[in-house]
C-alpha positions as CSV (number, residue, x, y, z in Angstrom):
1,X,-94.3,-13.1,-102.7
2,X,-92.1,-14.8,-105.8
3,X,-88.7,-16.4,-104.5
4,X,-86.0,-15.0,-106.6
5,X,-82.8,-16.8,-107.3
6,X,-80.8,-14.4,-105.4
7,X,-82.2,-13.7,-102.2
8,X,-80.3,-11.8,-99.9
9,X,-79.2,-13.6,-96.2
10,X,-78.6,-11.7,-93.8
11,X,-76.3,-12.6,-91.2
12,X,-75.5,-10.9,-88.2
13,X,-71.7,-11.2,-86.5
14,X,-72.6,-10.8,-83.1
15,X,-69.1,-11.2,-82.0
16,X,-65.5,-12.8,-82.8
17,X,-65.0,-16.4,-83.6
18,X,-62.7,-18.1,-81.3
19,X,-60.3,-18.6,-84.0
20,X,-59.9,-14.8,-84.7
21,X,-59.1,-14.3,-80.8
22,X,-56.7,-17.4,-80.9
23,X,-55.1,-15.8,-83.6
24,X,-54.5,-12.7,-82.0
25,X,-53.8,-13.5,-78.7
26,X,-50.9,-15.3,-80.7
27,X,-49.9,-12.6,-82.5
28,X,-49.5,-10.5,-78.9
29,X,-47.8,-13.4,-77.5
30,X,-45.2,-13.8,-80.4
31,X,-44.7,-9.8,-80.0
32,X,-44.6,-9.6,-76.2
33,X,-42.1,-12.6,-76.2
34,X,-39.8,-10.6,-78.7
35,X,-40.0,-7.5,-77.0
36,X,-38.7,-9.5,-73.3
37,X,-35.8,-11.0,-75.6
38,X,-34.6,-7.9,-76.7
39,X,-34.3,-6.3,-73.5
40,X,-32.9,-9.0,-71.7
41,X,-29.6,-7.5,-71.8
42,X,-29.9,-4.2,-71.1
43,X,-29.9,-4.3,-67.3
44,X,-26.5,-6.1,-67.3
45,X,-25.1,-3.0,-69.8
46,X,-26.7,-0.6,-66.8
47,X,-25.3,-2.2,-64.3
48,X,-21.8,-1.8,-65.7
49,X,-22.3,2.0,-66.4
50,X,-23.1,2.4,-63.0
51,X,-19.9,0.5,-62.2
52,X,-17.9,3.0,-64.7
53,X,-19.6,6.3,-62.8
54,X,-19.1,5.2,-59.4
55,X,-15.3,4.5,-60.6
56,X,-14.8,7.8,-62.2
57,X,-16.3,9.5,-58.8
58,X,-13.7,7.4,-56.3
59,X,-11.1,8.1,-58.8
60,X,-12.0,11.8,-58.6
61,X,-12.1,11.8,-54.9
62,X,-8.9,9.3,-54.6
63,X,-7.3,12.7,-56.4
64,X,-8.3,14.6,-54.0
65,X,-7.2,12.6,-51.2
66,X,-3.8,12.3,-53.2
67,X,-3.2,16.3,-53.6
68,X,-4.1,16.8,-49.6
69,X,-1.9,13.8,-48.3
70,X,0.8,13.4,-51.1
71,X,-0.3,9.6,-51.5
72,X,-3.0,7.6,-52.0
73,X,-4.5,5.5,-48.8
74,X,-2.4,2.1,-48.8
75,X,-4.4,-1.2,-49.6
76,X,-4.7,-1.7,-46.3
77,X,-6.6,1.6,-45.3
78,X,-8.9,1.2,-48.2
79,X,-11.3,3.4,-49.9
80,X,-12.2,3.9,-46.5
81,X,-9.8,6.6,-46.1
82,X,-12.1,8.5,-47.9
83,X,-15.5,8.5,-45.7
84,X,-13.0,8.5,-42.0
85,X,-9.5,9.5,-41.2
86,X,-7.3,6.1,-41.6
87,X,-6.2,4.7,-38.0
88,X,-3.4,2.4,-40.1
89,X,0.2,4.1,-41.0
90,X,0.8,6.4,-42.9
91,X,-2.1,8.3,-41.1
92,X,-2.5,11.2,-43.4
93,X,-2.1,14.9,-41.8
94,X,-4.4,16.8,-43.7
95,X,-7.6,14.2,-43.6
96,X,-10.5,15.3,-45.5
97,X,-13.6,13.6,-45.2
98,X,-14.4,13.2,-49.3
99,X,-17.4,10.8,-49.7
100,X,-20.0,10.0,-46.9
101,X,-20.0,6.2,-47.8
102,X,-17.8,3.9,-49.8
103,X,-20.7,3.5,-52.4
104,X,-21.6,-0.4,-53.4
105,X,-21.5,-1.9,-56.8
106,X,-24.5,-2.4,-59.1
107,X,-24.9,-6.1,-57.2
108,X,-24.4,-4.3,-53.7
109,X,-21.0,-5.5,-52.9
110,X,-18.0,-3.3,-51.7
111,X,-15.7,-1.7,-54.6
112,X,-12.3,-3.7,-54.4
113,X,-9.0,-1.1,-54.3
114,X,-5.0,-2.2,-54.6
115,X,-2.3,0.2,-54.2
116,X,0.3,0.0,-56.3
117,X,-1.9,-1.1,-59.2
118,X,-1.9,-4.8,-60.6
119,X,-4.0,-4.4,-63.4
120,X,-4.8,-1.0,-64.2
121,X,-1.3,0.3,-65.5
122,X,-2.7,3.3,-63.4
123,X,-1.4,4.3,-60.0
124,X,-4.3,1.9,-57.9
125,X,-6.7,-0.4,-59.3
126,X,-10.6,0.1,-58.3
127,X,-12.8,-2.3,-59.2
128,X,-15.9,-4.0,-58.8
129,X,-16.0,-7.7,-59.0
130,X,-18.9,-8.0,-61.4
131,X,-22.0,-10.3,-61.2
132,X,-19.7,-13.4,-59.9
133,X,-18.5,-11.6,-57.3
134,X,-15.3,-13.1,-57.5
135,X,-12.2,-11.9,-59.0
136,X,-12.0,-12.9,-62.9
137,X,-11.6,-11.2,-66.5
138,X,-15.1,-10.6,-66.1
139,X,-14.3,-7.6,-63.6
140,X,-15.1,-3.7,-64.3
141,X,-12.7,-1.3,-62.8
142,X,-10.6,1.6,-64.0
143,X,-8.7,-0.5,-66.6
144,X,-12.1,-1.2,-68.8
145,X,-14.8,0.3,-69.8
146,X,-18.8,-0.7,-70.0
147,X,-19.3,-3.4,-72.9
148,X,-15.5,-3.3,-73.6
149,X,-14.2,-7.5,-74.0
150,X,-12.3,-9.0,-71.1
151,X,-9.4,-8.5,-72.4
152,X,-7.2,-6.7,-69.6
C-alpha cells in the first residue's frame, strides 16, 4: 500500500478533557452563586408581608372588639383581650372571644400594642418589632407598610 500525503487519523474522544469539566463546573458555580445573591432578600420582604397581614387581621378584630365594648382593650389588657375576657378595668361587658391566639411575628415574638397611639396617627399602634427585636425605625406596624423607608 502507497502512503499518501494526506492520510486520515483517526482519533477517538473517549470522553471530556479535564479542562472542559473545569470549565463548566465554573460556569454552574458562577450561575448558582448569582442565583443565591439575588434571592437573598426576598425572605426579609416575606417576612414583612406577613407582618402587614397579621396587622390588618388584629386591626380587623381590634374593630370588632371596639363596636361590642365601645373602646379598644387599654395597653394594659393587650391584644389579649382578644383570645380571653380582660381581668384588668374597664372589663368589657359584651366579651367576645375574636382570635384563638395572639398570633407571633414573622421572627416568633409577640405583636407590640399602645392605646392611645404614639406613632400611628391611628387610634392604637400594633406593631411588630422587626428582626432586632427592639423598638427602632426599623419597626413594621400599622403606620408602614412592607418595603416602605423608615421614615415614620
Amino acid at each position: 500500500m502507497k502512503a499518501t500525503k494526506f492520510q486520515h487519523v483517526h482519533r477517538h474522544h473517549g470522553g471530556f478533557t479535564l479542562i472542559e469539566i473545569v470549565l463548566v463546573l465554573t460556569i454552574i458555580s458562577v450561575l448558582v452563586g448569582t442565583v443565591i445573591y439575588m434571592m437573598r432578600g426576598t425572605d426579609d420582604v416575606a417576612r414583612e408581608m406577613r407582618v402587614e397581614s397579621d396587622v390588618k387581621l388584629v386591626t380587623t378584630q381590634l374593630k370588632l372588639y371596639e363596636a361590642r365594648n365601645f373602646q379598644p382593650p387599654t395597653t394594659e389588657q393587650g391584644l389579649m383581650a382578644l383570645v380571653s375576657r380582660p381581668d384588668k378595668e374597664p372589663i368589657p361587658e359584651r366579651w367576645t372571644q375574636l382570635l384563638e391566639e395572639v398570633p407571633k411575628d414573622s421572627w416568633n415574638r409577640p405583636y407590640q400594642y399602645l392605646y392611645p397611639a404614639v406613632r400611628s396617627g391611628q387610634k392604637y399602634d400594633i406593631f411588630s418589632l422587626g428582626a432586632d427585636g427592639v423598638e427602632s425605625d426599623d419597626d413594621l406596624g400599622n403606620w408602614k407598610k412592607a418595603g416602605e423607608g423608615s421614615e415614620k
